[in-house]
Each structure stands twice: as structure tokens, then as C-alpha cells.
N, C-alpha and C positions, 0 to 999 in steps of 0.2 A: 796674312797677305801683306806686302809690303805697299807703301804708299809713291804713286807716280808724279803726285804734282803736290809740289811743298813751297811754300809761303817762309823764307826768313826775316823778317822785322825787328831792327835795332833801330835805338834814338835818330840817329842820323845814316846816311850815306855810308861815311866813310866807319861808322860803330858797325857796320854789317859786314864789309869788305877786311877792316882790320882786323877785327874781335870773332865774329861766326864763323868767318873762311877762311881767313890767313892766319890769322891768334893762334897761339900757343897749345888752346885747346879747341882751334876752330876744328872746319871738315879736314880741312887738308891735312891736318896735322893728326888726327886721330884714325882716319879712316885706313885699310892697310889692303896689300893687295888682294888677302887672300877674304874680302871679305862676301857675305854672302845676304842673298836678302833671306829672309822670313821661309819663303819657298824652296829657297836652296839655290835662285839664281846668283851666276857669279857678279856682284858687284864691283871691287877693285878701289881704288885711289877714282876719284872722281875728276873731272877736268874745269879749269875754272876759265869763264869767257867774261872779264871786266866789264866791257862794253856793253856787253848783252845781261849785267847783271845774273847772270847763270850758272848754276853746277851742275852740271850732267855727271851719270853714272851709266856705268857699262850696259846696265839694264833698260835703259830708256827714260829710269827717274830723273826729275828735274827740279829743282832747288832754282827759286828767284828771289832776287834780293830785295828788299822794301823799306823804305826810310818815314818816320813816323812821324819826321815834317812833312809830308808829302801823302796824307790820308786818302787823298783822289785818287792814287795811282792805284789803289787796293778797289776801286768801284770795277766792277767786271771779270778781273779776274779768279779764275776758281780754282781751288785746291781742298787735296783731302789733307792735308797735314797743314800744321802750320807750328814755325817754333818762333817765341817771341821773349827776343832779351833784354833782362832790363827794363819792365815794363814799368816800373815805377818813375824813371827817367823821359816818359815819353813827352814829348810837350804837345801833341794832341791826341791825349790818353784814350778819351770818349771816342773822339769821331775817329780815330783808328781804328780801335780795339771794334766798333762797330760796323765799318766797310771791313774788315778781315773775317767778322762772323757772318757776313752775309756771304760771301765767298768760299765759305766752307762748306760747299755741297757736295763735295765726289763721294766716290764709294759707299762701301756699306757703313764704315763708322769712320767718319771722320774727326781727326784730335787734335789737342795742341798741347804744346809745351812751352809752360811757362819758365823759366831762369831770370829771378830779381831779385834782388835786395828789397826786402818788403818797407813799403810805407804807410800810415795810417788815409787808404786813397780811398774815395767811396768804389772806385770801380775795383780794386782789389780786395775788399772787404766782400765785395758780392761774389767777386770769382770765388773765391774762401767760402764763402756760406754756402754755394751751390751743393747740392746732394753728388754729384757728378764729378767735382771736382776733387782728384787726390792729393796729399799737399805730403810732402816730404823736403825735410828741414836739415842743412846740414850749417855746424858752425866755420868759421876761419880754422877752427885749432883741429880741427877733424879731418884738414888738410897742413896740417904742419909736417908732415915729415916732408912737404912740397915747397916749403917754405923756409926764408931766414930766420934762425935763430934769435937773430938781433932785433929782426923786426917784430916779431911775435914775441919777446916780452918788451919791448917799448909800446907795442899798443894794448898789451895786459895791462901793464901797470899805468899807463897814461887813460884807458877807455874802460877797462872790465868793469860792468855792475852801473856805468852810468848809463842815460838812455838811449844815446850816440852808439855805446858800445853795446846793448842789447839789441838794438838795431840791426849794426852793421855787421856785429861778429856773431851775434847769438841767433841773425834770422827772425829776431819777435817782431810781431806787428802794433804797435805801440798804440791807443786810443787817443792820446791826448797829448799834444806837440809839447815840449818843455819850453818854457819863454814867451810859449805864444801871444800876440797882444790879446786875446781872448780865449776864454775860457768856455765851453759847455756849462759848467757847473756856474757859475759867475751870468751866465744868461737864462739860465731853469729859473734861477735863485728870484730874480726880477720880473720873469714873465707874467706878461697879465692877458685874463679873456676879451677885454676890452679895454678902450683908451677913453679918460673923461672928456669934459668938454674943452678944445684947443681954442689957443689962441691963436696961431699961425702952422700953415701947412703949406709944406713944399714936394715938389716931385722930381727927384734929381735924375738927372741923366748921365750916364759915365758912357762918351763915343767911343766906336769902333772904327776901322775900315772895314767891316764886313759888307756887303753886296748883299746878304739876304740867309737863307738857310741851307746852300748850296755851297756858300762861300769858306776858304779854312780860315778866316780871319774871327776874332773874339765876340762874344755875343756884347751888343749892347747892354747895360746897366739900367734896370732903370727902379728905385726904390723910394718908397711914399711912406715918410713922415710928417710927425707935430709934434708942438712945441703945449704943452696942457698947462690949463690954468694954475696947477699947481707948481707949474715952472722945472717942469720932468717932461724930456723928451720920450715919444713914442713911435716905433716902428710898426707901420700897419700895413705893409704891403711891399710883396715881390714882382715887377711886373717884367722880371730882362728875358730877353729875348733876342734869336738870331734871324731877323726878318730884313726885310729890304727898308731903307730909311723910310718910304711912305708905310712900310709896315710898324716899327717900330716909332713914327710920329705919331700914328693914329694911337698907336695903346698908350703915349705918354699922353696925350688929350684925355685919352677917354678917361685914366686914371685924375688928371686934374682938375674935371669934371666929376666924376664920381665920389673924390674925397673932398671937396668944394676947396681945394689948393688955392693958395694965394700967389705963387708964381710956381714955375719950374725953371730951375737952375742946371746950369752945364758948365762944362770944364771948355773956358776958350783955347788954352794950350792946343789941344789935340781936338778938331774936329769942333770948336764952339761956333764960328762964325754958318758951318754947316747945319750945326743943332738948330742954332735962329732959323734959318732957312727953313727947315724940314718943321719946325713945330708953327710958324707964322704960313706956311702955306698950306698947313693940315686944317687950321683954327686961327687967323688973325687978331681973333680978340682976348687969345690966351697971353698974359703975365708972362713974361720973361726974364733972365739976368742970367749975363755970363758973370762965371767967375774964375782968376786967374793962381792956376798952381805954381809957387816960385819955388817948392820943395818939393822932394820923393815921395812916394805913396808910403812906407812906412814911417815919416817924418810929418805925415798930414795926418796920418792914422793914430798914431801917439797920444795925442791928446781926445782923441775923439776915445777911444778904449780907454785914456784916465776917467772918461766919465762914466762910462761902464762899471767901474770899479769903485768909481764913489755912488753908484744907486741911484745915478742921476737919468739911468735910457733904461726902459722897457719895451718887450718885444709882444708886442700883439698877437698870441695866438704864436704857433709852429710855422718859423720859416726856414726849412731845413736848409734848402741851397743855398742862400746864403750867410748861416750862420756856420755850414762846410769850409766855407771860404773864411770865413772870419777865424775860425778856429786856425788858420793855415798861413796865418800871417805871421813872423817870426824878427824881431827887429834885424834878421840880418836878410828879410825879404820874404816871399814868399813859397810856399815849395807845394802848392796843390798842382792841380791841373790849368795848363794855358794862363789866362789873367783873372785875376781878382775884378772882375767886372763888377760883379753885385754888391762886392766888401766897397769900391771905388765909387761907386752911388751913394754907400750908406753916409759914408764920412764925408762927400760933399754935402746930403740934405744935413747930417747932426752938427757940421761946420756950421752952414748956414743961419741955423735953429737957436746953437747953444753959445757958438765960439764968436759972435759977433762977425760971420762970413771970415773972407781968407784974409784979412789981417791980424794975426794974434799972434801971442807969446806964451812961452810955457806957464805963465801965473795966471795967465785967464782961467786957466783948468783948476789951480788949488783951493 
């Protein structure tokens, strides 16, 4: 049976209009008159309505366009098909990929198609692992009779066999980012069941503009360290979350109450003078300190990860979400899902703890 109501979803707007429908190897370009659905209905060249985001086909089927900055627009509505490109590009991978599955109620079996250049994502790792899921792999060179000559061996000889080029040419799904300022291995290596006796504990806060769990804005950050008497910082808790500010004030209280913190810290750049507000009206007689970022998050990160690697931070226990994130940070930025919220907690509380707060130089770390 053919499918009537189909979901197209690329990174943006215009990745769905120029790449799915108009591209080279979109609808338009592939579909021919003489085509036919499943049943033997005559399908045809399909018609495209810009405005209405739409491709109709001779049979009634209907193709909507979806942009995957725009995850709300996927609440409601339903289809049996769903084709989704470039999933690795999306910049709200999660809360996409999750209102698109809710909406895939029709018919007797409803499917999707995946088309991406793979990355090591947690949500593409799970699609991959699913019993359900087929995966069929094709490299660059398996389309070269399609391609320049000139191009395909400048990018053999410049990419073949590194992991840029296994990646992009070869399809692999790669475990462990090259470069990355952290490692997996480099945080098993350190991990401990418990933290000794601290001398100082903080609760850092990294803001959002989100509104709550509703909102497409980034979840708050919010991760609980100390500083141990043996003068080795420890990570002992995840608490970020996508709540509304009285949501996510109460759980930084209760956290700085439960791990008996000596203040909590926030970033005034973005959202500090708010953070004050939201944590002094939760708990008035909570510890406060803003502090202020004058560099990029991979230039604040840097030296918090040099400590990492000198044996100087331990992680209390498995904290998988955010050590996803850590693992995902690349000196040329980041490339997980949406922002580095929980990675942007850590490095403020291990600033605070290790780096003497945000005035330092790269020597304070050697």
C-alpha cells in the first residue's frame, strides 16, 4: 500500500525546499510521469505549493515540508511516512525527532527514512541499535561515476583513512570524536564511587531563555561540585533541566542544600542578574556569586579539560548526559545536540573550585 500523508524534515526551511524538492535528487527531479504507487495507482510528477509547504500527487498523497528549527510545528500533526535528511545536522535532534514520532500514527505500518551522514549522536546510536531498524550504507566513491574526477581524488588523497574521511566518505559511525577536549577513556580512568571529605562546594548554574519544558529554547545547566581536601576536584551530581525558572530555581536550592554547597554560581553574561533573582526569591538565604565570561566556551573549557588530563577532577559515580556532552566539545566548538548546557555548568563550578574563579591564564593549569 502506498503511504497518503508523509512528513519531510531537513535542518532548516530552506534544506527541505532546496535539497528534498527542488535538489538535484529531490521529488521533483526524480519522480516521472509515468510513475505508479504500490497499488498500481497512477501517480505522475507531483505538484509543488511553496507557501502551503506541500507536494501533492496525482493520487491524493501529500508530502509537508518540516524544518527542525521549528520542532512545535511537528505537535499534531499525523503521518504514515516520514523521510528525514540529514539527521545528524539537526539543531533540535531530541525534541524533533520525538514530536515526529508521536505523529506517526496512520495506517497499518507506518516508516521513516533516514538519509545522513552519520555522527557519533546518542539519538542516532539508538536508532542504529533498534531491532527495527535497517541500516544500508553507501560510500562517496560508490557514486562516482556521478561525480568529478578531480574532486574524488583530491578528497581521497587529502581525507581517505582519516576520521573526517571515514565519516563523511566511508558512512562509519565513529565512538570517540578526534580532538575532543575530553575523552571517555580519560574519565573511566579517574572515576570514583565516592568523594572524600570537601573543603568547598559549589552549584553552578549555566542560563537559558527557555520558559519551561514546553519551550524550544536549551535546558538549564545545572552541575554540583567540590573541591576535596586532597585538593582534587569532584563531580557529584547532574541536576539540568528544562523547567520553568521557579522550576529550575527550586532544584538548584534543593541541590545546594542537599550537598551542604557554599554558594552557587552563574554566568552574568547571559541571564546572571536573572539567575540572582530566580535563586534569592526560591531561598533568600542561599550563597550567591555571579561570574563573568570575557571568552568562548571552548576557550573557558580548555583549561578546565587541562585538569582532566592532569588527574586533577573525578567523576562521582556515572553521569552519562553530561559527560555525552563533554565528550562533544572539539576546539573548533561544539557538534552534539543544541548547547552544551551541562558541559557549561561544569567548567563554571571546576573554574570556580580549581582556576581561582574567571580570572586566570593558561599557567594557572600547568
Amino acid at each position: 500500500m502506498g503511504k497518503g500523508r508523509i512528513a519531510l524534515i531537513a535542518p532548516t526551511a530552506s534544506d527541505a525546499r532546496d535539497v528534498m524538492v527542488e535538489g538535484e535528487s529531490g521529488l521533483l527531479a526524480v519522480c516521472w510521469a509515468g510513475d505508479k504507487s504500490a497499488n498500481g495507482d497512477m501517480l505522475g510528477r507531483p505538484s509543488y505549493e511553496p507557501s502551503k509547504r506541500r507536494v501533492t500527487w496525482a493520487n491524493g498523497a501529500v508530502a509537508t515540508l518540516f524544518s527542525a528549527e521549528e520542532p512545535e510545528r511537528l505537535r499534531g500533526p499525523q503521518h504514515e511516512a516520514m523521510w528525514c535528511d540529514e539527521l545528524a545536522a539537526w539543531k533540535y535532534l531530541r525534541e524533533t525527532w520525538d514530536m515526529a514520532m508521536f505523529g506517526l500514527r496512520l495506517g497499518n505500518d507506518p516508516r521513516t527514512i533516514i538519509t545522513t551522514t552519520p555522527k557519533p549522536l546518542p539519538l542516532i546510536k539508538e536508532i542504529i541499535k533498534d531491532p527495527t531498524t535497517v541500516v544500508t550504507k553507501g560510500s562517496t566513491f560508490d557514486n562516482s561515476g556521478n561525480l568529478a574526477p578531480k574532486f574524488l581524488k583530491t578528497i581521497k588523497d587529502k581525507y581517505e583513512g582519516s576520521r573526517l574521511g571515514r565519516q563523511e566518505l566511508e558512512a562509519e559511525i565513529l565512538d570517540d570524536l578526534p580532538g575532543a577536549l575530553w575523552s571517555r577513556s580519560e574519565i573511566d580512568q579517574h572515576r570514583v564511587t565516592t568523594a572524600p571529605e570537601l573543603q568547598r562546594v559549589v552549584v553552578s548554574i549555566d542560563p537559558s531563555g527557555t520558559k519551561g519544558a514546553t519551550d524550544d529554547g536549551d535546558s538549564v545547566g545545572i552541575v554540583v561540585a567540590g573541591l576535596g581536601v586532597d585538593g582534587r576536584a569532584y563531580v557529584m551530581a547532574d541536576r539540568t533541566c528544562k523547567l520553568s525558572p521557579a522550576g529550575w530555581g527550586k532544584r538548584a536550592v534543593q541541590a545546594y542544600y542537599e550537598f551542604e554547597a557554599d554558594r552557587i554560581v552563574a554566568e552574568r553574561n547571559f541571564g546572571g542578574a536573572m539567575v540572582q533573582h530566580v535563586v534569592s526569591t526560591t531561598d533568600s538565604k542561599v550563597a550567591y556569586k555571579e561570574v563573568t565570561a570575557s571568552r568562548g566556551k571552548v576557550a573557558r573549557a580548555e583549561p578546565v579539560a587541562a585538569l582532566y588530563e592532569q588527574g586533577k577532577v573525578s567523576h562521582v559515580g556515572s553521569l552519562p548526559d553530561l559527560e555525552d556532552q563533554m565528550c562533544q566539545i572539539a576546539p573548533e566548538g561544539y557538534v552534539g545536540e543544541g548547547s552544551p548546557d551541562r558541559a557549561d555548568a561544569l567548567v563554571w563550578a571546576i573554574t570556580e573550585l580549581m582556576l581561582g574563579g574567571y580570572h586566570y591564564g593558561m599557567l594557572d593549569v600547568v
